[in-house]
MDAnalysis code that builds the backbone (N, CA, C; Angstrom):
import MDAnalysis as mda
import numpy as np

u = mda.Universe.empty(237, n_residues=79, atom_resindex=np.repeat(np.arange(79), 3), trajectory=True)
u.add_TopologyAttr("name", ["N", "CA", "C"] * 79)
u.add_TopologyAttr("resid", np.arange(1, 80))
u.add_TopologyAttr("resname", ["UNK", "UNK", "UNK", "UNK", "UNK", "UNK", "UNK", "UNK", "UNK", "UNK", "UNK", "UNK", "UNK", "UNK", "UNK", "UNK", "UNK", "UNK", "UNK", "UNK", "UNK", "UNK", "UNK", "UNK", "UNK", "UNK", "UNK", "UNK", "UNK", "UNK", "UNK", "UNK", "UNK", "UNK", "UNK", "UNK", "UNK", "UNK", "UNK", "UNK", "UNK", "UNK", "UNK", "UNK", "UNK", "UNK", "UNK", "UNK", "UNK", "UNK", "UNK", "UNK", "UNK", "UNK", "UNK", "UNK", "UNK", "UNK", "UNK", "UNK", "UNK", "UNK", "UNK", "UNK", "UNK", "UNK", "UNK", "UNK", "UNK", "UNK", "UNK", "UNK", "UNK", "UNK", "UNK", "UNK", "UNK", "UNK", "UNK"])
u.atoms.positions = np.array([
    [2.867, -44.669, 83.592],
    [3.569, -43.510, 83.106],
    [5.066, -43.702, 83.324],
    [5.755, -43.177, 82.713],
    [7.002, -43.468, 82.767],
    [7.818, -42.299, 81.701],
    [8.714, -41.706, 81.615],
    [10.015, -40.977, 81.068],
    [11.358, -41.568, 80.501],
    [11.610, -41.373, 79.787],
    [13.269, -41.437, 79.211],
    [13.523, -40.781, 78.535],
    [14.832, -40.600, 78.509],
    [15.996, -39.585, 77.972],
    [17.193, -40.461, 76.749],
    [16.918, -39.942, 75.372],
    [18.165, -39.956, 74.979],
    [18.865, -39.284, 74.558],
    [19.536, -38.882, 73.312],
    [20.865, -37.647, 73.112],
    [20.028, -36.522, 73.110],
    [19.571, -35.769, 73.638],
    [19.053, -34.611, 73.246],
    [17.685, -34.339, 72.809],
    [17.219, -35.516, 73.753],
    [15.308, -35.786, 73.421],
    [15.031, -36.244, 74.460],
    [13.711, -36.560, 74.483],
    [12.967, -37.393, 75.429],
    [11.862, -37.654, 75.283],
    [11.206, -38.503, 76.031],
    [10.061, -39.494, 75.692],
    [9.240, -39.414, 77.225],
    [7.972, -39.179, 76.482],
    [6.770, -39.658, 77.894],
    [6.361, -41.089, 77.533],
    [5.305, -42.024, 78.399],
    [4.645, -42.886, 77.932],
    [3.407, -42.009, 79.184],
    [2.378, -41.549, 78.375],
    [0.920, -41.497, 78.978],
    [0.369, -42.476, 79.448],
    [-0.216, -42.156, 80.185],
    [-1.699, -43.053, 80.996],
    [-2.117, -44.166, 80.327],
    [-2.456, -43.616, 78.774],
    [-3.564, -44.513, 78.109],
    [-2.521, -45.461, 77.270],
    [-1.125, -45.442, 77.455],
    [-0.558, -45.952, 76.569],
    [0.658, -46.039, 75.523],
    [0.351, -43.985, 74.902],
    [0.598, -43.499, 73.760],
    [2.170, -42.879, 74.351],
    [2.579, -42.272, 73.471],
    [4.345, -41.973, 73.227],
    [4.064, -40.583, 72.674],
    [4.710, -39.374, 73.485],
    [4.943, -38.411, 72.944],
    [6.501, -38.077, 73.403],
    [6.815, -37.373, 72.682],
    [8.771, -37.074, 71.957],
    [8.626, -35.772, 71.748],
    [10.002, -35.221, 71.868],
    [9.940, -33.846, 72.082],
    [11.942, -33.659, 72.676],
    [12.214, -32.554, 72.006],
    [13.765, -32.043, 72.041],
    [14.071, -32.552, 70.265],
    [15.490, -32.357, 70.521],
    [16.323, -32.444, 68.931],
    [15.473, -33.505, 68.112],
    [15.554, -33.444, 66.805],
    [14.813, -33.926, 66.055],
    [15.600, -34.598, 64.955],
    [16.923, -34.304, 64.556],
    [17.795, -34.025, 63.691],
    [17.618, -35.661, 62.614],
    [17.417, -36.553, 63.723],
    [17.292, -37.774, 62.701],
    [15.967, -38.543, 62.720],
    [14.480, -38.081, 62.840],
    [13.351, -38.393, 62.917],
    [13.360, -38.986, 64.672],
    [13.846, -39.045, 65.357],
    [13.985, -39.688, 66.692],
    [12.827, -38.938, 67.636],
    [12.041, -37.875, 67.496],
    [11.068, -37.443, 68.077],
    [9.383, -37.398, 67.430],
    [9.373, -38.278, 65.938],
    [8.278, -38.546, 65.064],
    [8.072, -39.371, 65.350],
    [7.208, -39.790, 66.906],
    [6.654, -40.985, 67.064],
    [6.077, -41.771, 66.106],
    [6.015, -42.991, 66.144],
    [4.799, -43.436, 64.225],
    [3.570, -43.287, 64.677],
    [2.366, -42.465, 63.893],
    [1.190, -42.891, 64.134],
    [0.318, -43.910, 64.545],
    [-0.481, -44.034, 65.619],
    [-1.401, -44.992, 65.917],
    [-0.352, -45.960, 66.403],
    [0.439, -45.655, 67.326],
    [1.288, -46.395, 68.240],
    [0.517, -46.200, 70.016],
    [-0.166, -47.283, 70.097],
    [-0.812, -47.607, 71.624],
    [-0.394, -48.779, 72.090],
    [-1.205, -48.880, 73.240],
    [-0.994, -49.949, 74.320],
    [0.504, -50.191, 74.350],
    [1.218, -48.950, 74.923],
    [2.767, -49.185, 75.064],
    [3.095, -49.348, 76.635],
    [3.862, -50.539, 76.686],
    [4.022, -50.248, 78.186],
    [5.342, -49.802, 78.999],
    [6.698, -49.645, 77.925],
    [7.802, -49.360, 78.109],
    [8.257, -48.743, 77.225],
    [9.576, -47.470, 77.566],
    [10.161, -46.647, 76.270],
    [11.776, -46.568, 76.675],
    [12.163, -46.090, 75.348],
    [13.548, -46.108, 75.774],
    [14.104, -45.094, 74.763],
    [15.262, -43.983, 75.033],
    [15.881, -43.275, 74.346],
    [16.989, -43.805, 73.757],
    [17.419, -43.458, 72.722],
    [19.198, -44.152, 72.086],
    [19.485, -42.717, 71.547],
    [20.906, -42.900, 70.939],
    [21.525, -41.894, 70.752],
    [20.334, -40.718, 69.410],
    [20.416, -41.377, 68.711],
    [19.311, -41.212, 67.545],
    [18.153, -41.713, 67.504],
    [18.350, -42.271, 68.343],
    [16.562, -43.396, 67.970],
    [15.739, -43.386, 69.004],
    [14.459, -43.941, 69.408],
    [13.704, -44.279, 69.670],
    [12.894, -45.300, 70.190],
    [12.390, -46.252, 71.021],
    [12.106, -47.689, 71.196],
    [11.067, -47.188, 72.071],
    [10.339, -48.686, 71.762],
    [8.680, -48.656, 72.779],
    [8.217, -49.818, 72.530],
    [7.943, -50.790, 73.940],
    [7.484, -51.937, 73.785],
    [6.058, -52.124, 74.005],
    [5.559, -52.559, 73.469],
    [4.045, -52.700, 73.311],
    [3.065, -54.120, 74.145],
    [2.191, -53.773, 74.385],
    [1.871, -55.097, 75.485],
    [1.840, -56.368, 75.343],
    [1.760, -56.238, 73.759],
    [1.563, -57.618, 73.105],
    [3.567, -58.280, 72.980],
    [3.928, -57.640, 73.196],
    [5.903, -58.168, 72.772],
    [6.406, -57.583, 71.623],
    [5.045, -56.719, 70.860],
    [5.994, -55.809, 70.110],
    [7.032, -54.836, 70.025],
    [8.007, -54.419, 69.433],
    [9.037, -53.776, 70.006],
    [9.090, -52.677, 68.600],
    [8.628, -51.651, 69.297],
    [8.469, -50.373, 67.611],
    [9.856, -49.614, 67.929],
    [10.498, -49.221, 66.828],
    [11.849, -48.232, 66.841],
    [11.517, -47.070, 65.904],
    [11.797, -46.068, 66.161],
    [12.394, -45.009, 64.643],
    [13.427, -43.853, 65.433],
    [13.316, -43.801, 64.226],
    [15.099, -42.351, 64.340],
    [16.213, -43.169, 63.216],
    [17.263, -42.585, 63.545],
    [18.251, -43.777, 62.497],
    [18.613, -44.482, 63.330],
    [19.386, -45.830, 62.369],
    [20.243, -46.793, 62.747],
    [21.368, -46.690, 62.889],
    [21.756, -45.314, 63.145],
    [23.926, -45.270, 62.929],
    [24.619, -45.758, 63.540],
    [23.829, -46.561, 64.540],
    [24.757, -47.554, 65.620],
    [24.638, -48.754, 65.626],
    [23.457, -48.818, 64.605],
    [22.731, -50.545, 64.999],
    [21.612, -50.652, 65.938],
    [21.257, -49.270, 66.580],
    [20.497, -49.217, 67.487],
    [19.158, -49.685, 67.553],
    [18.383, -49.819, 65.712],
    [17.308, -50.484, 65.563],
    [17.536, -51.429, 65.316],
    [18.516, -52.942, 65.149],
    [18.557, -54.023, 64.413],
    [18.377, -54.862, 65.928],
    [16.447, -54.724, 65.988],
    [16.055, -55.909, 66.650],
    [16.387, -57.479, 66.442],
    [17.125, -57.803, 67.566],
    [17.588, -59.306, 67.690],
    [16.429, -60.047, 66.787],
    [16.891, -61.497, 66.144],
    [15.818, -62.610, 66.198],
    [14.908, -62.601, 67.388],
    [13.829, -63.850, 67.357],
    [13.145, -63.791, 68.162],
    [12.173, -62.827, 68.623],
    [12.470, -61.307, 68.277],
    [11.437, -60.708, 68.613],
    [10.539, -59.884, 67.667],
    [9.684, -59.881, 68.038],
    [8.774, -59.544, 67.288],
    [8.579, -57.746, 67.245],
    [9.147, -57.282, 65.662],
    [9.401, -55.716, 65.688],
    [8.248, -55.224, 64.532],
    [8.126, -53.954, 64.505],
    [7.727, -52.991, 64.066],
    [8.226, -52.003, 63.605],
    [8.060, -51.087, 62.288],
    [8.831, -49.970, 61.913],
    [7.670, -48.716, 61.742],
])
């Protein structure tokens, strides 16, 4: 289990995995994507969203107005 905070939201990671979001909404940044499990880390951004998955996947949503989703090479992302 674990918590984070970004502009005016925040993020659980549950027991089993899953991502629930909750506060401002303004740029999709609290519409987790469906059928997003086995997460084992989260992270808030100004607008956005992040959650790494057990396998090295790395899922984002909310906007990009910072660059905040433009996962480096090398890793393996999800939208």
């Amino acid at each position: 289990m674990a918590i984070a905070s970004g502009h005016d939201h925040n993020l659980a990671l549950k027991r089993d995995g899953t991502v629930v979001a909750w506060g401002q909404n303004t740029k999709g940044q609290t519409n987790v994507p469906a059928n997003r499990s086995n997460v084992v880390a989260i992270a808030g951004g100004y607008y956005s969203s992040l959650a790494l998955k057990s396998d090295g996947t790395v899922v984002f949503w909310g906007t990009n107005i910072f660059a905040s989703t433009n996962i480096p090479g090398g890793l393996s992302y999800s939208r």
